[in-house]
N, C-alpha and C positions, 0 to 999 in steps of 0.2 A: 384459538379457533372459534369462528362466530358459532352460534345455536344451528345456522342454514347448514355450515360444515359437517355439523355434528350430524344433522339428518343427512349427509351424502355419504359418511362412514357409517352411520348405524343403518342401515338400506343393502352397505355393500355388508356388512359382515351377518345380516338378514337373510340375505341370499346364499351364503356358505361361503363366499368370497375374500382369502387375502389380499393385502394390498397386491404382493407379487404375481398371485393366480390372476388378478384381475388385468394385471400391467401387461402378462403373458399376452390374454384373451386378445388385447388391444393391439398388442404391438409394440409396445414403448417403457421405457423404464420405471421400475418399480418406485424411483425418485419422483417420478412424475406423477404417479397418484397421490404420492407424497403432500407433494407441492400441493395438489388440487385441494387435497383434503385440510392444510395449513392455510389456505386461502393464499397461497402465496402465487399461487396463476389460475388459468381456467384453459379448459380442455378448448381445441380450434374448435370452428365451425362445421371442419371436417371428419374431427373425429367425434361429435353427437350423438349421430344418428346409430353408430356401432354401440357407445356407452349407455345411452339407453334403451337401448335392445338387451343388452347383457343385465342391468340395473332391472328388465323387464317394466319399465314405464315411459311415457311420451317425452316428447322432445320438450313440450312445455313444462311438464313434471320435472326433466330434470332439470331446466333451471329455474325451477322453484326448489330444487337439492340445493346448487348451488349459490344461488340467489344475485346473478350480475346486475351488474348495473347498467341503467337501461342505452349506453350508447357505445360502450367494449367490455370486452373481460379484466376483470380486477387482476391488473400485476403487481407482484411485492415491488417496491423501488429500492434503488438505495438511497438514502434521505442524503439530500446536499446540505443541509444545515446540519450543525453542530449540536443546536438544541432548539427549544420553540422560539428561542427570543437571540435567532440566531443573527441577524443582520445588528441588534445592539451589539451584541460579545464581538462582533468581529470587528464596530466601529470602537468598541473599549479597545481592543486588541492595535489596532490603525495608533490609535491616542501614546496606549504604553510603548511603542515602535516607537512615535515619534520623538516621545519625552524622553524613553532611554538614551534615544541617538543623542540627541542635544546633551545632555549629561555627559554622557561618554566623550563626547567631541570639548566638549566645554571645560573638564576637567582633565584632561589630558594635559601633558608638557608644563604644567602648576608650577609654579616656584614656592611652595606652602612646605615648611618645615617639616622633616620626618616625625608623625608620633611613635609615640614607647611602645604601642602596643596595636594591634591587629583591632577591627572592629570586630567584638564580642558573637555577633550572629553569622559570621560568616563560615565558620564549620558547621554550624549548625543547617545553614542554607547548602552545604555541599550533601551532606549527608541528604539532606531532603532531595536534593536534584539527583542523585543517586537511585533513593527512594521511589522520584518520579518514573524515572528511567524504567527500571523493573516491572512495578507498575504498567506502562506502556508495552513492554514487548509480552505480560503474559496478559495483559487484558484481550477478549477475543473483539472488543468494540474499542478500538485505540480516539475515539471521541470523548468518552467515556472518562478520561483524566483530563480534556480539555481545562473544566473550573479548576481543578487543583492545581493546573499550572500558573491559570491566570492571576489565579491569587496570590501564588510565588513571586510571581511578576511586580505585581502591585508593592508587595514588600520589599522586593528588589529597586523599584524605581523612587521608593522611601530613602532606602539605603545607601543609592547616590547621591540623591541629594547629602544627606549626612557626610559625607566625604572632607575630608580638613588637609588632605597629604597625598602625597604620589604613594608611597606605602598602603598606603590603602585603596587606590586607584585599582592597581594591579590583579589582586584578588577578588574584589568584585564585580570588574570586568570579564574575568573568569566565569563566573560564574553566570553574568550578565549572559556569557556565549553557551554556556553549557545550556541554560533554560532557552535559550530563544531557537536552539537548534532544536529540543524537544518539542518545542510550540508549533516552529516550522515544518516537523515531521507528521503532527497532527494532522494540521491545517492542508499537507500535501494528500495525507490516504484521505482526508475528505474531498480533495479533489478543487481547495481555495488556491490555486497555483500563485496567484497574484501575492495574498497574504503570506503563503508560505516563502518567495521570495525574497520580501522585505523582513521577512524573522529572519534569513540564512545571511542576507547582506548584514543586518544589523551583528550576529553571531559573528559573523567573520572579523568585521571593525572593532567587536570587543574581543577577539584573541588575541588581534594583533598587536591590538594594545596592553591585552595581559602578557606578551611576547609567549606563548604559548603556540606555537608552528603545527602541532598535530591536532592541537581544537581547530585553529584557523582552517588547516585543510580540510578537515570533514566537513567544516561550513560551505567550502568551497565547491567540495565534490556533491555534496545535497544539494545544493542550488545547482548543479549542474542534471541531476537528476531532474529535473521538472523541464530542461533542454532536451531531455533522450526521452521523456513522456510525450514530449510535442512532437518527436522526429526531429529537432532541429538542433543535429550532428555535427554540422558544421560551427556553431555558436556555441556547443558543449566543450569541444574541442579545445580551445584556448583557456577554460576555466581550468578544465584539468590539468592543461599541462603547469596551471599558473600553481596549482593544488600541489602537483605531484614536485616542482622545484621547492614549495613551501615546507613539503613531507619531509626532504632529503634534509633539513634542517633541524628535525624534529627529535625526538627518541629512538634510535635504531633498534630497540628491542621491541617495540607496539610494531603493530599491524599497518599503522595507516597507509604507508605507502603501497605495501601490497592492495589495499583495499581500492587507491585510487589506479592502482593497475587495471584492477578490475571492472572498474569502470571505463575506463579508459576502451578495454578491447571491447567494449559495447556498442562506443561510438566508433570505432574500426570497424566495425561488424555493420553496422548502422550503413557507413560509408561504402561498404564494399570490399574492405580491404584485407582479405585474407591473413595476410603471411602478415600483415600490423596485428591484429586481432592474436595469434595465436604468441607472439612477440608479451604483448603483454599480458596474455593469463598467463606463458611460463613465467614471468615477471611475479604473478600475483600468486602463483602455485610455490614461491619460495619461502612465503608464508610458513609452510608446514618443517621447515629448518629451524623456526624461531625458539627459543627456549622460557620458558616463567610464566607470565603474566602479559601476552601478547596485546589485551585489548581490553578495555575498564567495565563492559555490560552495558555502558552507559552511551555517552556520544559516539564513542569507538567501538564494534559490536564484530568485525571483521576477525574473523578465525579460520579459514578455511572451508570448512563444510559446508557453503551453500557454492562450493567453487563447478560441481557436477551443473547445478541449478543455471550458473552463470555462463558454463561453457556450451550448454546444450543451448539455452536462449540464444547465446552467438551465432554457431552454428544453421538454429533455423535462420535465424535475419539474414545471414549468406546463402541461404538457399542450399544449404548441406542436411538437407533429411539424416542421411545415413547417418552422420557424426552426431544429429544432433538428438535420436532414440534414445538410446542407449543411455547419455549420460541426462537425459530426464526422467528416465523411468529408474533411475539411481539416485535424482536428486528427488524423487517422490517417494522410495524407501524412506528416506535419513531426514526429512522435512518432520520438523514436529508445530513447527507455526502452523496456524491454518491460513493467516494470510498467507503464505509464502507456497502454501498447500496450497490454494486455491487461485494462483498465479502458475507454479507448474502443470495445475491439470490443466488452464487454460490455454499454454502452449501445445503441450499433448492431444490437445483439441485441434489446433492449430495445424502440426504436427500428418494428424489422420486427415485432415482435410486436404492436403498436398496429394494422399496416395489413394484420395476418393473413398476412404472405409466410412461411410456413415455411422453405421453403429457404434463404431470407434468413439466419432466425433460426438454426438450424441451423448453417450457415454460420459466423456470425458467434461462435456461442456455442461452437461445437469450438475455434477458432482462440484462443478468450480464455482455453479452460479448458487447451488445450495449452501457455497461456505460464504460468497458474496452475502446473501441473504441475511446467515448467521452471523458476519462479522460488521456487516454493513460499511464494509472496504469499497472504497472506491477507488483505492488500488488494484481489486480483483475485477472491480466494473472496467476498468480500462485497458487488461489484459483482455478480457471475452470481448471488449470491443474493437481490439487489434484483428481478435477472427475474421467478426464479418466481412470483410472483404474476401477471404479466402471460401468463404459460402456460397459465393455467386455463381461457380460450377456444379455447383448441387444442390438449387433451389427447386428440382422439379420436384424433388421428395417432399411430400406433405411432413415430414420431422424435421428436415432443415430447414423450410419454410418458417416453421411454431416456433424451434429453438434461433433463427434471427428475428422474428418479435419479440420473442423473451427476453435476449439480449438487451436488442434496444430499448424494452421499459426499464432495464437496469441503470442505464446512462445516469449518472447524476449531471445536472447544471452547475459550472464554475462559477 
């Protein structure tokens, strides 16, 4: 919080005012003073002249509290780079893609003699990609392991070259697919769709080649995810089902297939098609018969319980309010991610904007942009920006006005 900050809290708790008394006075969520007071937005233009009557100082005073800047109000964004020296990392990134691919392609079908023995680093690189994995799903900023992976990468693409035999092909190609699906999940909550689909193309070419059928599929079904990010249902369509014959080859005791089920009735849902859509979540709901070790933490992450989260998203995209309450306000109990948190309440937002409850929406949509903010997901920036559109009917309100600016300073740039 800047010093300006500082002087707009110590002013309100001056006057006897908590955040919440103060949010009552206004009208608006206790989040929202929040925000003001994190500098992470600035009060409208409309709502001024009320805050500083309450604050008891002039309109000039109070943004001398808060201190904007002189041609809009200061909004948090979410940062579309990865780090400051983001456009280098993602052209090192572009480089190690392309040098892996060539490796992988180039050493494939070898006539080079079996060696005795397994190259030496190569448990040790799974356990790491392992490591990374974990890593990525409890970090609240999944950019945040970008460098550790690139650096994996780096030694990875050492690694290839080093290659003397098919025997050793196999393995770390494997592993080739398990790192670059991690890269590519990065690279997607930052919102690099482009980069992240040449990480999931290159992941997929090296399963296939580890003959590995349930890595191959999840490469498949992730790169299809950045086709149901764009709307673009009809081109997801064919990945999947390429995904889901690839599954049926795979390990019948993992997940994957049910997981590619479940995407599947998204792009049903996408398309319109009811009685498809509910076809494949009981598909992907057969999941919960599986017995042991259903899915590794790592590439494969599918276990059921985000199934409430999948089915209610369905739902609303077919325009089923009714079905689709219920099982979000079940998959917002049992969410412990906050990314995945702050994708539910963005639906929820969504959701109350269909039956016109402002409050609801409001509500719902501060709460999702605060985890935006905290996680700096640009997964969550692209659920609150699926709302806006459903906003249009309720712009006369001076709170859905603020909260579709707010929104859209969130947008990150691909």
């Amino acid at each position: 919080m800047s010093s300006k900050r500082n002087l707009f809290a110590q002013r309100r708790r001056e006057l006897g005012y908590s955040q919440e008394r103060l949010a009552a006075d206004l009208g608006v969520a206790t989040s929202t003073v929040t925000r003001w007071e994190c500098g992470h937005a600035d009060p409208q233009p409309q709502q001024r002249p009320k805050l500083a009557a309450l604050l008891k100082v002039t309109t000039s005073e109070l943004d001398g509290l808060l201190n904007p800047p002189p041609k809009s109000p200061v909004r948090k964004t979410i940062p579309s780079s990865i780090d400051e020296s983001d456009d280098m990392k993602r052209r090192e990134a572009l480089g190690l893609i392309a040098a892996t691919g060539a490796l992988i392609t180039f050493t494939s079908g070898g006539n080079t003699p079996a060696s005795a023995a397994p190259i030496p680093s190569l448990h040790a690189d799974s356990l790491m990609s392992a490591h990374l994995w974990q890593a990525f799903s409890s970090s609240r900023n999944k950019q945040a392991v970008y460098p550790l992976v690139r650096h994996q990468l780096v030694a990875l693409t050492a690694g290839l070259r080093s290659i003397t035999s098919d025997s050793e092909r196999k393995p770390i190609c494997e592993v080739a697919a398990n790192l670059y699906q991690l890269a590519g999940e990065i690279l997607f909550d930052a919102n690099h769709y482009t980069d992240a689909a040449q990480c999931y193309t290159l992941a997929a070419a090296a399963a296939r080649e580890a003959s590995n059928y349930d890595l191959w599929a999840c490469a498949l079904t992730r790169h299809a995810f950045i086709e149901l990010s764009e709307r673009r249902f009809a081109t997801a369509e064919p990945i999947l089902a390429a995904a889901s014959r690839i599954a049926q080859r795979g390990d019948d005791q993992l997940s994957t297939r049910h997981w590619v089920a479940v995407v599947q009735a998204q792009v049903y849902a996408g398309l319109g098609q009811l009685e498809s859509c509910d076809r494949a979540l009981a598909e992907a709901e057969q999941v919960t018969g599986l017995s042991g070790p259903i899915q590794n933490g790592g590439w494969l992450r599918f276990d059921g319980t985000r199934l409430a989260e999948e089915r209610g998203t369905c739902y609303l995209a077919l325009g089923r309010p009714d079905l689709a309450e219920q099982a979000l306000l079940n998959a917002l109990e049992t969410s412990r991610s906050p990314r995945r948190r702050g994708a539910v309440l963005a639906e929820l937002a969504t959701l109350n904007a269909h039956s016109g409850d402002i409050e609801q929406v409001v509500h719902f949509s501060e709460a999702s942009m605060a985890l935006a903010d905290e996680t700096r997901s640009g997964y969550i920036a692209r659920k609150l920006d699926g709302l806006k559109p459903h906003l249009a009917p309720l712009m006369r309100d001076h709170r859905i006005a603020a909260l579709h600016d707010h929104i859209s300073a969130l947008q990150p740039t691909d």
